[in-house]
N, C-alpha and C positions, 0 to 999 in steps of 0.2 A: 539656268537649267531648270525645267520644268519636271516637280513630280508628280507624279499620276499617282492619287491619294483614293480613285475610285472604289468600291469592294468590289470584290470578283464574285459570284456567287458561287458556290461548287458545283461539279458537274453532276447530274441529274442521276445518271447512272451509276454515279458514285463511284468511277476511273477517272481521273484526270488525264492532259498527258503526260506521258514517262519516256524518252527519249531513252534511259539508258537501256529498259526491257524491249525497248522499239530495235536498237541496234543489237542485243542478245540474240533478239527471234532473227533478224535480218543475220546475222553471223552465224545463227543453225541453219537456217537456210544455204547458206553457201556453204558449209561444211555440209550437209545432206547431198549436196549437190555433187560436189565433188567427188565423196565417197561411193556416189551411183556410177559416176562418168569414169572413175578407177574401175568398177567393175565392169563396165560396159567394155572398156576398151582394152580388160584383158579377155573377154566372151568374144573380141573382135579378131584378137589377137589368135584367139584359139582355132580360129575355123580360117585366118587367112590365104591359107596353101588351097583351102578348096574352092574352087571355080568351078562354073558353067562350062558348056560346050564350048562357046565363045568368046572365052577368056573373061568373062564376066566375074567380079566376087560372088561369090553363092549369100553371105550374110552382108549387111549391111546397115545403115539406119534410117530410122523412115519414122522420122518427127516424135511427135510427144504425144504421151497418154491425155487426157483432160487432167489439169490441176486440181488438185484434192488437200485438204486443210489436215495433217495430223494433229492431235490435240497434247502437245507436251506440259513438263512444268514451269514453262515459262509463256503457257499460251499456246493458241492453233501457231501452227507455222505452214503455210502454205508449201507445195512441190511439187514437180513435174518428173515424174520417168519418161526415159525414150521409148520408145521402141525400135523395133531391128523389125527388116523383111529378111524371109529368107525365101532367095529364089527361085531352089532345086523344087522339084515337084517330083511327086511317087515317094517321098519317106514324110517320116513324122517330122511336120514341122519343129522348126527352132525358136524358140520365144524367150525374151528378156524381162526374170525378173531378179529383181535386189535384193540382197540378203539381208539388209536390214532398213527394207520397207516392202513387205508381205503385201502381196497383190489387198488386201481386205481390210490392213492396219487401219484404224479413223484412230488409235489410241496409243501413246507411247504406254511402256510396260509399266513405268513408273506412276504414271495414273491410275492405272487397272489395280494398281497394289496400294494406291492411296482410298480408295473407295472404302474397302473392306476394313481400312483404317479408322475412316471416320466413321463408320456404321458402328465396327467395334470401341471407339473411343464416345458413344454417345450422341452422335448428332442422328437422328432422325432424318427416316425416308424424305418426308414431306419439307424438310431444311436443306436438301442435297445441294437443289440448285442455288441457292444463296451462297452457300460455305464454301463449295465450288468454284463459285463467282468470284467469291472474294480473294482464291488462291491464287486461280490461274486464269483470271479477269472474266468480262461478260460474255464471249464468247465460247464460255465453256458447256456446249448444248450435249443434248444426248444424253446427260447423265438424271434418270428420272428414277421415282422409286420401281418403275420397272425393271430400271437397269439392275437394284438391288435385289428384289423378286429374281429375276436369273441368275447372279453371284449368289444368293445364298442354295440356289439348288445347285450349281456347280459345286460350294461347298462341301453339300452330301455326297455328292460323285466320285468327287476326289478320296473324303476321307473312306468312302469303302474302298475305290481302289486302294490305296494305301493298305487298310488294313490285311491286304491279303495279298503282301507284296512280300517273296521271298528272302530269308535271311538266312541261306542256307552259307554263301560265303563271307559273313562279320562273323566278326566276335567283338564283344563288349567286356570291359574288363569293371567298369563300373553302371549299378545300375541305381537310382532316384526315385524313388516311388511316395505317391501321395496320393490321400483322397479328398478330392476339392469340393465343397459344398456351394451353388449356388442354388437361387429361386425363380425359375423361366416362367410360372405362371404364383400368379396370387393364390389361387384356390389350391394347389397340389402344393404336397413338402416340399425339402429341398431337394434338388438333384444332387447326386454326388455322383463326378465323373473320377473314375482311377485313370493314373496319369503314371508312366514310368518312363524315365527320360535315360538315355545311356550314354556312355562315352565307350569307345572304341580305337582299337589297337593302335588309332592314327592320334589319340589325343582330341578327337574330335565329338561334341554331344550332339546328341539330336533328339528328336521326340520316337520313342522305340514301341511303347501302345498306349491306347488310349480307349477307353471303355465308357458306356453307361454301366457304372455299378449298382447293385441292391444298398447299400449305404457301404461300410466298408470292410462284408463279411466275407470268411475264408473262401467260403463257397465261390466268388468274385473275383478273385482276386488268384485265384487256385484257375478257373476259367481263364484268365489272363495268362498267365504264366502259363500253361500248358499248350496256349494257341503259338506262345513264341517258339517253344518247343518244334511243336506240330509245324512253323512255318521253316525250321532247320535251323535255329542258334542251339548249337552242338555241344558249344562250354559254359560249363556254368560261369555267374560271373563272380571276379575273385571279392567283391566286396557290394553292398546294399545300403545304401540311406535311407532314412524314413523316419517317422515322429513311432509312436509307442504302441499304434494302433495294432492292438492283437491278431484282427484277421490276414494282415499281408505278411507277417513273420511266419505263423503258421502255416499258412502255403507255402510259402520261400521255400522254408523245412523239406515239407513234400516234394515243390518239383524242384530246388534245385539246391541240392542237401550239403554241396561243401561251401555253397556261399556264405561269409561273414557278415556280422550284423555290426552298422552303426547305427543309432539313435543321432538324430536333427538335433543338434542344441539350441538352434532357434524354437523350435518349438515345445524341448524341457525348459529352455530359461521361461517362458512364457507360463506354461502348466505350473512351475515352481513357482514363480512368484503371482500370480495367480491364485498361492492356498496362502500369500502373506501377507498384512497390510500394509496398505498405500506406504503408510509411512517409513516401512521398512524395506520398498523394495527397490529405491534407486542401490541402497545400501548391498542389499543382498545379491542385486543383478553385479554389480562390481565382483564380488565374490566367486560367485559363478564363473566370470570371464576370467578369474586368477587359473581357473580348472584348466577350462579349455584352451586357455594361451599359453599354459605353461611349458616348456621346450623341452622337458622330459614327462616321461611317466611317471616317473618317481614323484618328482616336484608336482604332476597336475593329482595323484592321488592325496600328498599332504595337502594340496591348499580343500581337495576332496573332504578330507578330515576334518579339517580348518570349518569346514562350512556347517558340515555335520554336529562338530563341538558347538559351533555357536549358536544355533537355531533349533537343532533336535528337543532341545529339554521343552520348549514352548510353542513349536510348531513343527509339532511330528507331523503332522499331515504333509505339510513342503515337504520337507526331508526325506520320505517316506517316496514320495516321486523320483527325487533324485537319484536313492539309494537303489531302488528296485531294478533301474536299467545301467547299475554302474559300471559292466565289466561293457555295455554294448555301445556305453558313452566315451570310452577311452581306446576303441578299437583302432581308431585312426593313426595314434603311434606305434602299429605298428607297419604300417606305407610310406613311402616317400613324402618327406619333410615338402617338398615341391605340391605335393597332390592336398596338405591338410585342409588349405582356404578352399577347396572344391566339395570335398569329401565329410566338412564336420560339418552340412545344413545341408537340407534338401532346395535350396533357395532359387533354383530355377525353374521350377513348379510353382512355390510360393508369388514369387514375382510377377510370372506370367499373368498366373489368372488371379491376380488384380485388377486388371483390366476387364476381365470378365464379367466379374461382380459391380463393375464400374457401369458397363454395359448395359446386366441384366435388369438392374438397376434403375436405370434409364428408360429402357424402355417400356415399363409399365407394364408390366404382366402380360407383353405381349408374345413373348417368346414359348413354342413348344419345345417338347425334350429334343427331340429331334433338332430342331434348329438350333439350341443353345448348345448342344456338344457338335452340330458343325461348324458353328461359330466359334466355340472354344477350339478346337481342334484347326482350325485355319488361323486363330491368331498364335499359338503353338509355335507352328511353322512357320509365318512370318518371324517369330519372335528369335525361332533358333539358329539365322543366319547373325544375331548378334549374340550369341553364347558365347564365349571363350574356350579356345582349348585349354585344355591340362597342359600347367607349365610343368616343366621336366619331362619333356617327352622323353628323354633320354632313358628315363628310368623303367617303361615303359617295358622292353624287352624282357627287361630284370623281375617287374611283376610277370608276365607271362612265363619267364620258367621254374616261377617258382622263389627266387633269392629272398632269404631271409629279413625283415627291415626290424630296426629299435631306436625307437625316439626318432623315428625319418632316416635314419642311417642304414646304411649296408651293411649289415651284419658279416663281419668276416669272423668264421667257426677256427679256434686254435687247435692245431696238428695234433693229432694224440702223442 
């Protein structure tokens, strides 16, 4: 038996072939297909009874559109619609199209939402078509930094719609609030956009406003909160996260005067160890987490003390952090034991615009203010289709009318 010891060179364009992506696309194809000809043939279904003078069908089908290349995540995939004649004359024609191939589609939706991906993840206009290429092979055309020039002005369209979209029937029962600092040009300070993210009677978060602020003053922030107002969120919400920053409490205060305040412990443990040295602060960050983990109040207030004994005498300054927001760091036992992993960090603001920074980052000073809070604001909304609801929806009613909680528990009051 002979073996063929030749070297192969690799292919130029740098795709081999791939039989198994060759029979993927070949397999959406004839699932496409089928899903059109299901619908065709109950649109056939539907008009069968009516006839011509002549006993003729009034609809019928009368060949195929030109074939057209969608571009999905596994490559174009070619496809042909029918069409239908209809033969009645004097009314408005009848025309065949598919629900889930739009007479104009060139783009499955899951492409259209990878763009804004990679632009927000750092690849550059000018690398589109390469990174592209290399996803969903050579034949991924169409996608030029022009493409991205009109996704980022779609961005701004969107986020004003949005922001003037009515909330007269939510209610939020939790709301997240932070001030994100990024840099869209070299020459200008940072931007700071305010960011308040909500959950809602279903369990459900989302992105609830989002601002260019003046850095992170009441004044700002007081504007913020009064547009949600203004667009009809009727209740206040029963509870508030946030880091320490003075100007969003103080509004809170103002427009929405019975909400509760917790402090981000992600962001005290940082500010506290932060006034400590290095060498002290794997030690003292353990400490900290004795606070916030602890399964009662009672218990998280001693290990409170605990921390206070140990460090006070030699770094009042930490301490001094700690201490000053103590009663707004321990609010969370009083909620459902279910809601605390949600409610003791503002972490889904945090997380987000990471990416942001990763971004702005990236692309070199390229960004105006305008553009980096549409961009921010569109990765947002990407981001918050994978949030998590609040587990314990159950308990959910129980905050809404009010029911007492202690150490996560339901507080049941003894009969006089």
């Amino acid at each position: 038996m002979h073996n063929d010891t030749t070297p192969r060179l690799p292919d130029p364009s740098g795709f081999g072939s791939d039989p198994f992506t060759d029979i993927l696309r070949h397999g959406a194809r004839k699932l496409i297909e089928q899903a059109i000809q299901a619908e065709l043939t109950t649109l056939l279904a539907a008009f069968s009874t009516e006839k011509l003078e002549d006993g003729r069908a009034r609809l019928v089908r009368h060949g195929y559109l030109p074939e057209r290349e969608v571009l999905t995540g596994i490559g174009p995939v070619a496809v042909k619609v029918p069409r239908v004649r209809d033969r009645k004359s004097g009314e408005e024609k009848i025309t065949f199209t598919p629900s889930i191939l739009p007479r104009y589609l060139r783009k499955a939706k899951s492409v259209e939402e990878l763009l804004p991906w990679l632009y927000l993840k750092g690849v550059s206009t000018g690398d589109f078509s390469e990174a592209l290429a290399a996803l969903l092979g050579p034949n991924a055309n169409g996608l030029s930094a022009t493409t991205i020039t009109r996704l980022k002005a779609g961005w701004w369209n969107d986020y004003e719609a949005w922001q003037k979209r009515d909330l007269g029937n939510r209610r939020f029962l939790y709301i997240w609030a932070d001030g994100v600092y990024f840099k869209p040009r070299m020459a200008e300070e940072k931007q700071c956009v305010l960011v308040i993210v909500g959950a809602d009677e279903y369990g459900r978060k989302e992105l609830l406003a989002m601002t260019d602020g003046f850095r992170e003053s009441t004044e700002s922030w007081r504007e913020l909160l009064l547009d949600l107002r203004r667009r009809g969120l009727k209740h206040d919400p029963k509870l508030a996260i946030g880091d320490g920053a003075l100007g969003f409490w103080t509004a809170l205060r103002e427009v929405f005067a019975i909400t509760r305040e917790q402090r981000c412990w992600v962001h005290k443990t940082m500010n506290v160890l932060n006034a400590l040295p290095k060498s002290l602060q794997d030690k003292a960050k353990g400490h900290l987490h004795d606070i916030w983990q602890a399964e009662t109040k009672a218990q998280a207030n001693a290990a409170f003390d605990f921390f206070v004994e140990t460090y006070g005498v030699k770094w009042g300054k930490a301490v001094g952090k700690l201490v000053k927001d103590r009663d707004a760091l321990l609010t969370f036992y009083d909620f459902p034991a279910e809601h605390w992993k949600h409610i003791r960090t503002s972490n889904p603001i945090e997380s987000t615009f990471a990416t942001v920074r990763h971004r702005t980052r990236r692309s070199k000073g390229c960004l105006s203010r305008k553009t980096g809070l549409a961009m921010a604001f569109r990765l947002m909304i990407s981001a918050q289709r994978k949030w998590r609801k609040l587990d314990g929806q159950n308990r959910i009613p129980e905050i809404i009318q009010g029911v007492e909680f202690r150490d996560g528990l339901r507080h049941i009051q003894a009969a006089a």
